[in-house]
C-alpha positions as CSV (number, residue, x, y, z in Angstrom):
1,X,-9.8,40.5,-16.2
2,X,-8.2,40.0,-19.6
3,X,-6.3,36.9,-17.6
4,X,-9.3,35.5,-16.8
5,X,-10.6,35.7,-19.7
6,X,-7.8,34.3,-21.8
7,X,-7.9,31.1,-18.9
8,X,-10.9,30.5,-19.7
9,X,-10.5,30.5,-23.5
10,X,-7.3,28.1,-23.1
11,X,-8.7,25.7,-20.6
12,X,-12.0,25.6,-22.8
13,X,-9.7,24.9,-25.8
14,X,-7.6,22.3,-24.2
15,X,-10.7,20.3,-22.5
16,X,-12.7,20.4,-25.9
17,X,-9.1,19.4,-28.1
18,X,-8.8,16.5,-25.2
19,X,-12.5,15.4,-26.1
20,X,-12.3,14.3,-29.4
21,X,-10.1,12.0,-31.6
22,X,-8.7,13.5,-34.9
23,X,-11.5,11.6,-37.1
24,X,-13.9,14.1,-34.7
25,X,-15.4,11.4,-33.0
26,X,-15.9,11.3,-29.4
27,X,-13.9,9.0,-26.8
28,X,-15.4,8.0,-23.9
29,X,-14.5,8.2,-20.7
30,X,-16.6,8.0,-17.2
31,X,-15.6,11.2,-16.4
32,X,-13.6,14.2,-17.2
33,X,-11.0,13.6,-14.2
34,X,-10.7,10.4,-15.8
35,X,-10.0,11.7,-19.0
36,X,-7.7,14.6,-17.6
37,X,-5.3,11.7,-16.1
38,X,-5.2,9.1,-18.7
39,X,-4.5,12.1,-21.0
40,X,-1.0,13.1,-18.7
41,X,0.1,9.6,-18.2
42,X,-0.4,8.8,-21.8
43,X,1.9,12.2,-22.3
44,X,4.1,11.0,-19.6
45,X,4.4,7.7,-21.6
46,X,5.3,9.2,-24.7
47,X,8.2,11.9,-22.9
48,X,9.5,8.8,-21.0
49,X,9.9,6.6,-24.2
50,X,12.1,9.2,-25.6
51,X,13.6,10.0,-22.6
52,X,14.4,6.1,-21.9
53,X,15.9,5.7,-25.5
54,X,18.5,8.6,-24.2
55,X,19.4,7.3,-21.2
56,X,19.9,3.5,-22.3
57,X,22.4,4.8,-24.9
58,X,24.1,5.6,-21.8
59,X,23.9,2.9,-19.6
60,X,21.8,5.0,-17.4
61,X,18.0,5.4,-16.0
62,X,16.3,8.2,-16.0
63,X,16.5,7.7,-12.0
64,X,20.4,7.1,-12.2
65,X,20.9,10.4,-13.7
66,X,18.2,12.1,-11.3
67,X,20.4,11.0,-8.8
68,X,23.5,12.3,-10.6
69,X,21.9,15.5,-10.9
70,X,21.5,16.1,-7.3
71,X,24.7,14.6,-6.3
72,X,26.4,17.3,-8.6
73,X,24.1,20.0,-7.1
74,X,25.1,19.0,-3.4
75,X,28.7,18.5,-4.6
76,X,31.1,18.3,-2.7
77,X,29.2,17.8,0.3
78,X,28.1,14.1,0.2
79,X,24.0,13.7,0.4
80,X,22.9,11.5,3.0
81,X,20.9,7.9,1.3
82,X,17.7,8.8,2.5
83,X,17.7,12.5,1.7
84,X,18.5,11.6,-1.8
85,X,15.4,9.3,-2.1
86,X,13.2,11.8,-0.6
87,X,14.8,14.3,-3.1
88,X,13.7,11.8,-6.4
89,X,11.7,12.9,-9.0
90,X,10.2,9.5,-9.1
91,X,10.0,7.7,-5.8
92,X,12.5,4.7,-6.0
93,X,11.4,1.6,-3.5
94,X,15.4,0.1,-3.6
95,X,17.8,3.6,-3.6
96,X,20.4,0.9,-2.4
97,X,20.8,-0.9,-5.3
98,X,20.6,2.0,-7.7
99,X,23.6,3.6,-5.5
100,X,25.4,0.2,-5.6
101,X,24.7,0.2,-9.7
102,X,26.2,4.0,-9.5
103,X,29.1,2.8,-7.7
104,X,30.2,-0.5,-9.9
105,X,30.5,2.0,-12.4
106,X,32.9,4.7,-10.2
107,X,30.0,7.4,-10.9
108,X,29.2,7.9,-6.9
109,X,31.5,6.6,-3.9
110,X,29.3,6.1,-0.6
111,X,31.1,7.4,2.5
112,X,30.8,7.4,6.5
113,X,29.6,10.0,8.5
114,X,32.1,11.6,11.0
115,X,29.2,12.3,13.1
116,X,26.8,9.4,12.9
117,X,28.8,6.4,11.5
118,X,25.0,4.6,10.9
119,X,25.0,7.1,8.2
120,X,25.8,6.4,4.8
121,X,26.8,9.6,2.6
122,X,26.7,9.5,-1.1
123,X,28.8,12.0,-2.8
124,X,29.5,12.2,-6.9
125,X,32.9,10.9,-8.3
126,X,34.8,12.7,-10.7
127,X,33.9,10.2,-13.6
128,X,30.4,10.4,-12.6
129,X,30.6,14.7,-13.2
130,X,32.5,14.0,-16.7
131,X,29.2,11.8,-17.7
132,X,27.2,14.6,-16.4
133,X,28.9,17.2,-19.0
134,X,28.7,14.9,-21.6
135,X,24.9,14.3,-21.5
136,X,24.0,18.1,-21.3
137,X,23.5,18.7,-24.7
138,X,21.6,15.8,-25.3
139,X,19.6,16.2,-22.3
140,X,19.2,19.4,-23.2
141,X,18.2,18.5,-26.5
142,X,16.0,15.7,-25.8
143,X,14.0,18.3,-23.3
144,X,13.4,20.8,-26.7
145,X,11.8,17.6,-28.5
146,X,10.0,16.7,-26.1
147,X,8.4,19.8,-25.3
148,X,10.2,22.8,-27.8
149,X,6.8,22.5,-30.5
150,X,5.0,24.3,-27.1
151,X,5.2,28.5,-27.0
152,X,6.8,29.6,-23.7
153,X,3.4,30.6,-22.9
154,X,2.1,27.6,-23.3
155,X,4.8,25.9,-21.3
156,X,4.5,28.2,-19.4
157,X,1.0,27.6,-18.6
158,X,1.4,23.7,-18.1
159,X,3.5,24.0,-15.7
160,X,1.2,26.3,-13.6
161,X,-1.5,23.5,-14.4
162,X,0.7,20.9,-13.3
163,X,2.2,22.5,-10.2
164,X,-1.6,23.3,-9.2
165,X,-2.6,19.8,-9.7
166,X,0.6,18.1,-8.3
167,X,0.6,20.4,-5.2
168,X,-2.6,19.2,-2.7
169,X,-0.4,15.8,-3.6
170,X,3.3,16.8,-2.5
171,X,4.6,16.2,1.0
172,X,5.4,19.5,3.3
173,X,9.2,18.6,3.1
174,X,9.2,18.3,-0.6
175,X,11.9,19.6,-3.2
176,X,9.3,20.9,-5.6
């Protein structure tokens, strides 16, 4: 009851903070799914901008290094090329060329299958898991500005809120 309750309070809170501008006046908007989803990719804007000035110091996108990520997670068992598109974050139209970017720079090394030679594998390089120790902190870092001013309850809660309205969305087979 008491959770309840307190949802109700928070979700009140957020909707009516959402509703007006800090000079108190009103925004419009034709409805309040409207406002609910300009309001996260506004948010989703602003995390990517600092997230994209990160990653450029680097040579990287934010894609690249999702796809570092799970190469390092699978490592060393390469990860098939269309497992690691379904597997993105962000859905990527040409995984190809992001792999072929990867490999100019000796961060992934594509390799056959022994079973299917149709298959192309994509397994991390050794240069490609030293970048990978080198950005944690500021990944790491980057996260806590982006989102660090939130209580853990409050994070906590946002992620419930997103998972619930991401999840009607999601494919059966996804990561998430």
């Amino acid at each position: 009851m008491i959770f309840t309750v307190w949802t109700i309070v928070v979700q009140t809170t957020i909707i009516s903070k959402m509703s007006s501008k800090p000079d108190g006046k009103k925004r419009k908007f034709d409805s309040q799914e409207q406002e609910v989803y300009l309001s996260l990719w506004r948010t989703y804007d602003r995390l990517k901008a600092l997230e994209d000035e990160l990653f450029q110091s680097w040579e990287l996108t934010s894609q690249q290094y999702n796809v570092l990520r799970i190469l390092q997670a699978a490592d060393p068992i390469p990860v098939p090329t269309l497992q690691l598109s379904t597997r993105l974050i962000s859905r990527s139209p040409d995984i190809t060329r992001m792999i072929d970017k990867l490999q100019d720079r000796d961060l992934v090394r594509r390799v056959r299958s022994l079973e299917d030679r149709r298959a192309v594998l994509v397994e991390i390089t050794e240069k490609g898991l030293k970048l990978l120790e080198k950005l944690q902190e500021p990944v790491k870092s980057l996260h806590v500005s982006q989102v660090g001013h939130l209580s853990k309850s409050d994070r906590a809660t946002l992620c419930q809120l997103l998972e619930k309205t991401r999840k009607p969305h999601e494919s059966q087979d996804g990561h998430w």
